[in-house]
N, C-alpha and C positions, 0 to 999 in steps of 0.2 A: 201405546206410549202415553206417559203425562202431558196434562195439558203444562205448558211455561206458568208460574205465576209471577207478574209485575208486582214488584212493591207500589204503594202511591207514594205521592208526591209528600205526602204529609208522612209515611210511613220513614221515606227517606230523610224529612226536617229532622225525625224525631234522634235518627240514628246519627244525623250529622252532629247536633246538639249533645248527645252520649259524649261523642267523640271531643267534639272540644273540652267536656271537663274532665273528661279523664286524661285528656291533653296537659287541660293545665294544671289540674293536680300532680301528674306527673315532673310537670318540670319546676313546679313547688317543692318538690321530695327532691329535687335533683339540685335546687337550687338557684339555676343561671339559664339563662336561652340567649341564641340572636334570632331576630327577627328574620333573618335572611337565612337562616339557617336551616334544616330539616325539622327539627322539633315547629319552628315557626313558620315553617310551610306550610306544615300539617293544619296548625290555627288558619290559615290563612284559607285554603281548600275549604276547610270545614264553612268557614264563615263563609265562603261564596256559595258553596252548595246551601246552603240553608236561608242566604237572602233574608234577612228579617228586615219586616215595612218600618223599621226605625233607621235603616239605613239606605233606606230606596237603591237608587240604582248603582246599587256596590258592584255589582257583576256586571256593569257595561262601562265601555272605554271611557266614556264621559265622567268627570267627576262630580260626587254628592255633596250638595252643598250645605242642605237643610240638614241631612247628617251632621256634616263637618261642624257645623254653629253647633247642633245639639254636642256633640262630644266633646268640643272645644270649652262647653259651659260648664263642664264635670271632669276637667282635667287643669292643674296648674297651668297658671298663663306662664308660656313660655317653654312650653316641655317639647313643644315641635326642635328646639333649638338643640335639644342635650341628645347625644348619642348615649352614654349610661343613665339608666332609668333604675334605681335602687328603692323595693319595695322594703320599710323596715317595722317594726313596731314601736312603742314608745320608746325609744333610747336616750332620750337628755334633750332633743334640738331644741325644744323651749326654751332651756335654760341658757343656749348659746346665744352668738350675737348673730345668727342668722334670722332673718327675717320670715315668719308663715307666711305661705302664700294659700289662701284659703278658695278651692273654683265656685263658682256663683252658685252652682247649684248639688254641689255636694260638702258635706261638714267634713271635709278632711283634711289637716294638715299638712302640708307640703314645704320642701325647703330647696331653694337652689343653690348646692353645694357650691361651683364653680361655674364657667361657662359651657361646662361638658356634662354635666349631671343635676340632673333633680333625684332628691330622697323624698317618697311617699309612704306616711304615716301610716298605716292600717291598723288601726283598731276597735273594729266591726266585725273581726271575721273572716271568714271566706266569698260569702256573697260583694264584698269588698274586691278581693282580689279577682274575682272573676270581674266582677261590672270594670276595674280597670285594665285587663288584659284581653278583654273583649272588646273595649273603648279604643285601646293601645292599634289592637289588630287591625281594627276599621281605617286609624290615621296608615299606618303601614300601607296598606291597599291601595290608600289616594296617592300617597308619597312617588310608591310606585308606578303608578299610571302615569303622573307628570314625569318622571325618569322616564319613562317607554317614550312618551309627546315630544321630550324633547332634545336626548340622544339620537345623535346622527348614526346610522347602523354601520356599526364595524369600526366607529373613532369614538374619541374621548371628545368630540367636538362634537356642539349645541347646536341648535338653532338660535335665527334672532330674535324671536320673541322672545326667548331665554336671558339673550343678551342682554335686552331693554328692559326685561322684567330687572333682574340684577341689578341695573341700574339704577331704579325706579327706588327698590325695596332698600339699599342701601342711603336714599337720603331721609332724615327725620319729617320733613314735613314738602306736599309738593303742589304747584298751584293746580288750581282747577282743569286748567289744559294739559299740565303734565299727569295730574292724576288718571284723566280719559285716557291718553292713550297709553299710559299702563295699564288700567284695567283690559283694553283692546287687545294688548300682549296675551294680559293672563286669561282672556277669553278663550282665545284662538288655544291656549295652551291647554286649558282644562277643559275646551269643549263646549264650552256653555256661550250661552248668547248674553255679549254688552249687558243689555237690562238688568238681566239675573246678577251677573258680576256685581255690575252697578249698585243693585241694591243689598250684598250680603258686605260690600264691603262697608256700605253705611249702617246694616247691623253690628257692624265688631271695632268699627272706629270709637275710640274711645279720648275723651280727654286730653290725657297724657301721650296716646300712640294714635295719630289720625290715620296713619297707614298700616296697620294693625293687619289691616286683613292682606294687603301685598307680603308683607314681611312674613307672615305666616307660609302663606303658599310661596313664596321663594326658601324658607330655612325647610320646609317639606322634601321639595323639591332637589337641594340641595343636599341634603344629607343622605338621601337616595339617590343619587347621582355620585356621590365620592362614593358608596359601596360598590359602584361598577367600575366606577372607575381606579381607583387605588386602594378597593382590597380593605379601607377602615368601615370595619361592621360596631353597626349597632347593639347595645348589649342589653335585655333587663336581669338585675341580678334579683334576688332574694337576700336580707341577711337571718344572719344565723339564731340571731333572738327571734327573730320574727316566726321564724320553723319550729323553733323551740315553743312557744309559748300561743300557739294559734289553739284556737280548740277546746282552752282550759280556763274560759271564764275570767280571767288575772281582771279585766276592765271593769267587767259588769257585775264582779263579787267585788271591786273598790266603788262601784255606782252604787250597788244596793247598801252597803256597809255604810257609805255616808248619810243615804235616807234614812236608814231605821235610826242609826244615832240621833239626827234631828229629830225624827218622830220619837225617840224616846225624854230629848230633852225636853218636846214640849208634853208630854205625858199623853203622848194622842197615839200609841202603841198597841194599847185593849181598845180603842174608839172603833167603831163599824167603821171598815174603810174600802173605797169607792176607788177603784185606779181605773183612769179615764185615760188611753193611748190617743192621743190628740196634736194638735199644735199650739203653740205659748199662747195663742190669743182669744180661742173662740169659748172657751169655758169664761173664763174670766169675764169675757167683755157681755155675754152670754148673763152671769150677776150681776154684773155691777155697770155698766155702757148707761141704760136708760135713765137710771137714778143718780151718776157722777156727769152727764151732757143732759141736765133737763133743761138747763138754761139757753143751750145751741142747739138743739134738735125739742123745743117746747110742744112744735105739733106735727114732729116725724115719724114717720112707721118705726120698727125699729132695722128692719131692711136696709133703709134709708144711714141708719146712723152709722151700723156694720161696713155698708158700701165706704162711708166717709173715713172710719178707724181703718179699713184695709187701704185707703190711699196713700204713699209713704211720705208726703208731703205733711200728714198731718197727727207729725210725731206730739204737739202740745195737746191733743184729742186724748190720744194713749196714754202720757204721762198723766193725764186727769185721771183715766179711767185706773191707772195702775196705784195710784195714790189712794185710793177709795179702796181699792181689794188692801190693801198693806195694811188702813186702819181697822179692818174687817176684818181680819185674820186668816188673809193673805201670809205664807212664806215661800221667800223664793230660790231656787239651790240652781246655781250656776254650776256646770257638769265643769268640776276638773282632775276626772275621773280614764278621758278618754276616749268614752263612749259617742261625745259631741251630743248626750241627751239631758235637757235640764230640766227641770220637775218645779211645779208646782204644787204646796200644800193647802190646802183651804178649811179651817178648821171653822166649819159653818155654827159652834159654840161660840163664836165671838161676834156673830153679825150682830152689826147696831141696826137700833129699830128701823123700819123703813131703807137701809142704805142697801137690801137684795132685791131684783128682781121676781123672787120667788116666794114663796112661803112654806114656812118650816112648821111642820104640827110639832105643839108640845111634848116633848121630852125630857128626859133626867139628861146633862152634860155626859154624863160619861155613854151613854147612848145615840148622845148626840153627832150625827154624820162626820166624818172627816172625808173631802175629795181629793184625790192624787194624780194630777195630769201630769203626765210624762209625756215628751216630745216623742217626735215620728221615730221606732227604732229602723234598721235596717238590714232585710235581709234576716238571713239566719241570727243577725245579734238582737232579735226578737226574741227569740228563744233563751239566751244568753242572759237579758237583762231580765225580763220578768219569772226565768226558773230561778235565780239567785234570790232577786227581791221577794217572793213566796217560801223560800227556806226562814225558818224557825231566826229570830234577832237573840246573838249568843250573849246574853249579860256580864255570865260569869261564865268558869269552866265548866262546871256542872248546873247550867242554869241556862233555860233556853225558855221564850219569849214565843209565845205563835201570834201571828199576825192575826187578827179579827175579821177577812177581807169577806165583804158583803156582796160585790159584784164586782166585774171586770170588763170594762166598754170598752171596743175596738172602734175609731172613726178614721179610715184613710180613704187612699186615692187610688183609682183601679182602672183601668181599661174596660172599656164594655162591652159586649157581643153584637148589643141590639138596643141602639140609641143613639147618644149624642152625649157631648160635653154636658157637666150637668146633674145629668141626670143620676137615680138612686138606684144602688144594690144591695140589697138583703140576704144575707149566705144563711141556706141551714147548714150545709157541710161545706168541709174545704177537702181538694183530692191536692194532693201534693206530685207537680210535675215529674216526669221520670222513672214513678215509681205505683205501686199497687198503695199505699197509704193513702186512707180517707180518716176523715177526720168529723163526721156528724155531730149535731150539739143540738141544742134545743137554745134557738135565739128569742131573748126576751122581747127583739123588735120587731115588729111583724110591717109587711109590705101594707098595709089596711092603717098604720100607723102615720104613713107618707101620702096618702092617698089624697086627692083635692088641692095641691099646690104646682098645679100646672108644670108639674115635672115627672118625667117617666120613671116607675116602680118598677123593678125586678126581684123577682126573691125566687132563690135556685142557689144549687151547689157552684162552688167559684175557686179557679182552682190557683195552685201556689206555684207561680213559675219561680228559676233557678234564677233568672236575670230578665226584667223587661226586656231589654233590647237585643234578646236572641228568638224572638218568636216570630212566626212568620203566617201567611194566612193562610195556609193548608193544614195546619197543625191547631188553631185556632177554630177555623170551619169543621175539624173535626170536632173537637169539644164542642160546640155551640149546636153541631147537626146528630150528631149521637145519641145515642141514650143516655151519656154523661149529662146532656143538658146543661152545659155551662154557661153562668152567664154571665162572667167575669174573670179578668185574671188582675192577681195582686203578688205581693212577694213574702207577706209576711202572717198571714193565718194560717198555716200549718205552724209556726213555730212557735206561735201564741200558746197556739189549741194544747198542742203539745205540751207546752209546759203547765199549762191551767189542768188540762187534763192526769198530769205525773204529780201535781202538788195537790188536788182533792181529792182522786181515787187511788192512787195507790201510795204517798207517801203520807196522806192524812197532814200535811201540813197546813190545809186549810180546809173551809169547811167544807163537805162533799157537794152542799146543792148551793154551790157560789153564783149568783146569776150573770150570766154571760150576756154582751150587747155585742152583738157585730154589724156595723153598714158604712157601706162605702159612697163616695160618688164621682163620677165619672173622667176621668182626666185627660179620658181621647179614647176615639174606636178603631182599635190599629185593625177593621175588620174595612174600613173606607180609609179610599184613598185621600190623601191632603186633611187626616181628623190622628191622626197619629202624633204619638209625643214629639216630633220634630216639627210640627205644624206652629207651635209656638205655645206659649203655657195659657190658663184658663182664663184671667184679666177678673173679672166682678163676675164672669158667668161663677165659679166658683163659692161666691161670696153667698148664696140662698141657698144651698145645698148644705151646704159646710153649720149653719147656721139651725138650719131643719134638726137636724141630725145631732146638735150639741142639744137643743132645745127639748129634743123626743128624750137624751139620755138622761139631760139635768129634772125634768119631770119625774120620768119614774123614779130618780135617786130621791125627789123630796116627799115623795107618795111614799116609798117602802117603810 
C-alpha cells in the first residue's frame, strides 16, 4: 500500500489563496454576488482557511479589532451602512453633485449614492478589486459573528447588550458614563475585554462622529441581523463599463499621454531621463530641504530636518522647500487621469547655482539630466502605467518620439522576513506569487551600498504577492526557509520588471542596458506577531530609510 501524503499547512494557504481569485474573478465575469450567498461563502471559507496575520484572529469567535481599524482605513467611511456595494470605473461621479469620499489610506474614489449604496471607483485594476473584495469579506465575517453573539436561537429576538448597544449607537454624542457602559455592551458582544474596546473606539472617534466606533459595530451588526431575520441580503454588484474596460490600459495610456505632452512642451523629450517610482516628497526635499531651511535647520543633520518636513503640522516647512524646487525647474502634474498618481518633473538644466543639494558635472543641456518621480503605483497598475509611459510619444501619425530613458529606480514598502520596521531590502530577482514567473535583473544598488547606518541590509530575491493582506505565515516561512530564499514580500516588482523588461529587450523602445535600481524598506514583519501592518503604520522609524535610499539613488543619477 501507499504510504497517505499530508498537504502542509502552507501547501494548503497556497490552494486556499488560488481559490479565492479565481473566486472572485469569477464573479467579476459574472458580475453580481451576495455575501450571504454561495459564491460568498465560498470567499468566506477560503479566507478562514487561509487566516492571514493582517487579519489576526478572523477564525475565532472573538472579534478582530486591529483588523477592523486596518480595513476600516482602506474602505469609505460609511460603507458598513449600505447594503448595495457597486464597484464601477470612471463613469462621470466627479462631475456630479455627489460628494468623494476618499479612505485614509487608499487613493480611491468613492461615492455615497443614497443611504443604501456606496459606488467604488476602480481604476487601478484588478489588484484593486481583489484588495476590496478581500477587505469586503473580512468586514462580512465580523458582521456575522456579532449576528451569532447576539441572536437569540430559534427567534428574531436579541439580547440586551444588543438592546443597549442600539441604543447607545443611535444618539450623536454620549457622556462619559453613558459612553462606558456601551462600550461594556459592545464588549460582552464582540468578546473582547473593556480596555481593548475602550481604546479602538478612541482610535476611530473622530471630530465630526465621537461614537464612530459604536455606530460602526451596531450598523455591522445590524445589517447581518435583518439577512436572518427578513430575508433583505446584501448585494456587491460590478458595473458594466467597469467589465468592459478592466485590463485595457484606458487610465494609464491617459497618465502617460499627459506626461510625454508636457515633457514634450518643455522640450525635455530627447533629455536622458531618470524615472524614480517614489512618493511626492522624498526626491524633492532629498534637492532642495537643506538649502530652502538653512535658516531653521543652520546646524541640523539633515535627518533632523526630514524628521521636521514629515510632521504634518509643518505644512509652511514644505511650502518653502516646494517654492525653491518650482524656481529650479521643478514641474508638477497633478494626476487627472484616474490613476490617483502624480508625477513630478525635475529638469536639473535649470538649477540655480548653489540652490541643489548635489552637484551636477559639466554638461551640454541637452544631455543634461531630466528626473521623473511618479507616485507609489498599485498592484498590477504598476505594470499599466510604466508599460504605457515607455511606448514610443506619437507626434504625428507617422512620427513617433522614443523616450531617452537612462534608468529606472524602484523605492517602496515591503514586508520583511528577517528584521524589523525600518529596515533595508535589496532584490536581485522578483518570483511572482502563484506562479513559476521569476524575474532576475541586475540591480544597480547593492546591499554594501546601505551598509554602516545602524539599519539592517538584506539583498536576496523578494517575491510579488497577489494582495498583502492574504498571506499568512506558513506560506511566508516557506519562502524565507526554502531555497527560494526570500527575503521580502511587495506587490508591485514583477510588474515593473515586466514592463522595463518588454520595452528594452524585446520591443526596443528603449535602450536595452537601461539601469535598473530596486530597494525597499520595511513596513512590518507579518513573520512576528504584533509587527504586522495592522500593528499601526511606521511614524519617523520610516523617515532614515526612505531618505537612505532617495539619497543612494539621487547620487548615482548625478555620477552617471
Amino acid at each position: 500500500m501507499k504510504k497517505s501524503t499530508n498537504t502542509t499547512r502552507a501547501q494548503e494557504s497556497t490552494n486556499a489563496i488560488e481559490r479565492l481569485y479565481i473566486t472572485m474573478r469569477h464573479l467579476f465575469n459574472r458580475g453580481f454576488y451576495k455575501p450571504s450567498g454561495v459564491s460568498g461563502a465560498a470567499l468566506r471559507q477560503s479566507l478562514l482557511q487561509l487566516r492571514p496575520e493582517i487579519y489576526g484572529s478572523i477564525a475565532e469567535e472573538k472579534t478582530e479589532l486591529n483588523g477592523l481599524i486596518y480595513v476600516l482605513e482602506r474602505l469609505p467611511e460609511g460603507i458598513e451602512q449600505c447594503r448595495y456595494i457597486n464597484l464601477t470605473s470612471d463613469e462621470g461621479y466627479s462631475s456630479s453633485q455627489f460628494k468623494p469620499i476618499i479612505p485614509p489610506k487608499r487613493r480611491r474614489n468613492c461615492y455615497r449614492i443614497d443611504d443604501e449604496q456606496m459606488n467604488i471607483e476602480i481604476t487601478r485594476g484588478r489588484s484593486d478589486i481583489y484588495d476590496i473584495l478581500t477587505h469586503l469579506t473580512f468586514l462580512f465575517i465580523e458582521a456575522e459573528k456579532i449576528s451569532n453573539r447576539v441572536l437569540i436561537e430559534d427567534t428574531d429576538k436579541t439580547i440586551r447588550d444588543w438592546v443597549k448597544l442600539e441604543e447607545a449607537a443611535q444618539q450623536e454624542e454620549l457622556s462619559l458614563k453613558e459612553r462606558e457602559v456601551a462600550l461594556t455592551h459592545a464588549a460582552n458582544i464582540l468578546g473582547r475585554p473593556f480596555i481593548e474596546v475602550m481604546a479602538v473606539h478612541k482610535q476611530l472617534s473622530i471630530d465630526t462622529d465621537p461614537e464612530r466606533f459604536l455606530k460602526i459595530i451596531y450598523w455591522l451588526g445590524k445589517l447581518a441581523i435583518e439577512e436572518v431575520t427578513t430575508g433583505n441580503k446584501r448585494a456587491i454588484t460590478f458595473s458594466p463599463m467597469l467589465r468592459e474596460r478592466l485590463g485595457h490600459h484606458i487610465h494609464g495610456e491617459r497618465w502617460a499621454n499627459t506626461i510625454k505632452e508636457k515633457l514634450r512642451e518643455n522640450n525635455l523629450l530627447e533629455r536622458p531621463i531618470h524615472i524614480i517610482s517614489a512618493n511626492m516628497h522624498s526626491v524633492m526635499n532629498s534637492l532642495f530641504a537643506k538649502k530652502a531651511l538653512s535658516k531653521e535647520f543652520a546646524n541640523n543633520d539633515n535627518l533632523s530636518i526630514f524628521e521636521a518636513l514629515s510632521n504634518s503640522h509643518n505644512s509652511t516647512l514644505r511650502d518653502k522647500v516646494t517654492a525653491l524646487a518650482k524656481k529650479n525647474g521643478m514641474i508638477a502634474i497633478d494626476d487627472h487621469s484616474g490613476t490617483n498618481i502624480d508625477v513630478q518633473i525635475f529638469d536639473l538644466a535649470k538649477l540655480g547655482k548653489g540652490s541643489c543639494c548635489y552637484e551636477l558635472p559639466d554638461t551640454p543641456e541637452n544631455e543634461t539630466p531630466v528626473i521623473f518621480v511618479m507616485d507609489y503605483a498599485f498592484g498590477e497598475q504598476a505594470y499599466e502605467t510604466i508599460d504605457e509611459l515607455l511606448k514610443p510619444y506619437r507626434v504625428k501619425k507617422n512620427q513617433e518620439v522614443f523616450l531617452n530613458v537612462a534608468s529606472i529606480s524602484i523605492m517602496g514598502k515591503a514586508g520583511i522576513l528577517e528584521g524589523g520596521k525600518g529596515d533595508i531590502m535589496i532584490p536581485n530577482a522578483h518570483i511572482f506569487e502563484g506562479s513559476a514567473d521569476n524575474y532576475p535583473f541586475k540591480n544597480e544598488l547593492n546591499k554594501s551600498d546601505f551598509e554602516g547606518n545602524g539599519l539592517k541590509v538584506l539583498q536576496g530575491a523578494m517575491v510579488t504577492v497577489l494582495g498583502t493582506s492574504l498571506q499568512n505565515k506558513d506560506i511566508l516561512k516557506f519562502f524565507h526557509e526554502s531555497t527560494w530564499n526570500v527575503i521580502g514580500l511587495e506587490m508591485e516588482g514583477v510588474h515593473y520588471q515586466k514592463a522595463i523588461q518588454s520595452a528594452s529587450k524585446i520591443r526596443k523602445s528603449i535602450r536595452e542596458d537601461v539601469k535598473v535600481r530596486y530597494a525597499y524598506y520595511a513596513s512590518d514583519n507579518p513573520l512576528e506577531t504584533g509587527s504586522t501592518l495592522a500593528s499601526g503604520g511606521l511614524g519617523t522609524t520610516g523617515v532614515k530609510p526612505t531618505y537612505l535610499i532617495t539619497d543612494k539613488i539621487l547620487t548615482q543619477i548625478f555620477n552617471s
